[in-house]
N, C-alpha and C positions, 0 to 999 in steps of 0.2 A: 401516596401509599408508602408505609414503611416498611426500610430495607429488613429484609430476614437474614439471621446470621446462622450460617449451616457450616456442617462440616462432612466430607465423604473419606473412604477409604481411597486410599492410593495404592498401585499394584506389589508397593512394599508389605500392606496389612496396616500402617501407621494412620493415624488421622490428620487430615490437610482443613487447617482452618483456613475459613474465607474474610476472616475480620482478627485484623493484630488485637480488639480488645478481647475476644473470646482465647486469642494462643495463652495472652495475659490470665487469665482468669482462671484458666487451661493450670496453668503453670502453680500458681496461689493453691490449685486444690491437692497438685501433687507434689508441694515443698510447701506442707504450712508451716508458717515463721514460729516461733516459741519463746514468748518475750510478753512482760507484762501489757507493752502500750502494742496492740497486735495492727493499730490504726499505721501507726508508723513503720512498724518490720514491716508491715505488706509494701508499702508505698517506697522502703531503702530497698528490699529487696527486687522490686521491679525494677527500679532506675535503674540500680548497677548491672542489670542485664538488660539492661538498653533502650526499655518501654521510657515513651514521652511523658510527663508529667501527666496530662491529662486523662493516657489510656491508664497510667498507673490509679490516677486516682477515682477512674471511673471501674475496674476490674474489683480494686479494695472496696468499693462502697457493695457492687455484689458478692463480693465474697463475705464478707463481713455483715451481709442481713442475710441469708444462707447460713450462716455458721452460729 
C-alpha cells in the first residue's frame, strides 16, 4: 500500500509536513523562481536550501506539470 503524504496544523496555526518532498514542493509554490530555464531555478533553488538532489528533482517535476 502506498504511503499518503498529509500535512496537519500544529498548536502554532502553521502547517507541519510529514514528507521533506511535499515541504519541498511546499516551498516552489511560495518562492516561484523567475528565469527563462524554470527546470533549473527550481532545482538551484532547492539545493541551496538544503533539499537532496533527488527530492529537488522530484518536487520541480510536480511543480512544473502543475504550473
Amino acid at each position: 500500500m502506498r504511503k499518503r503524504f498529509y500535512y496537519s496544523l500544529n498548536i502554532y496555526g502553521t502547517f507541519m509536513f510529514n514528507n521533506e518532498k511535499e515541504r519541498a514542493f511546499s516551498y516552489l509554490q511560495s518562492h516561484k523562481p523567475r528565469s527563462k530555464n524554470l527546470y533549473m531555478s527550481c532545482i538551484r533553488k532547492l539545493i541551496t536550501r538544503g533539499y537532496s538532489f533527488e527530492i529537488s528533482q522530484d518536487a520541480t517535476k510536480k511543480f512544473l506539470s502543475l504550473n
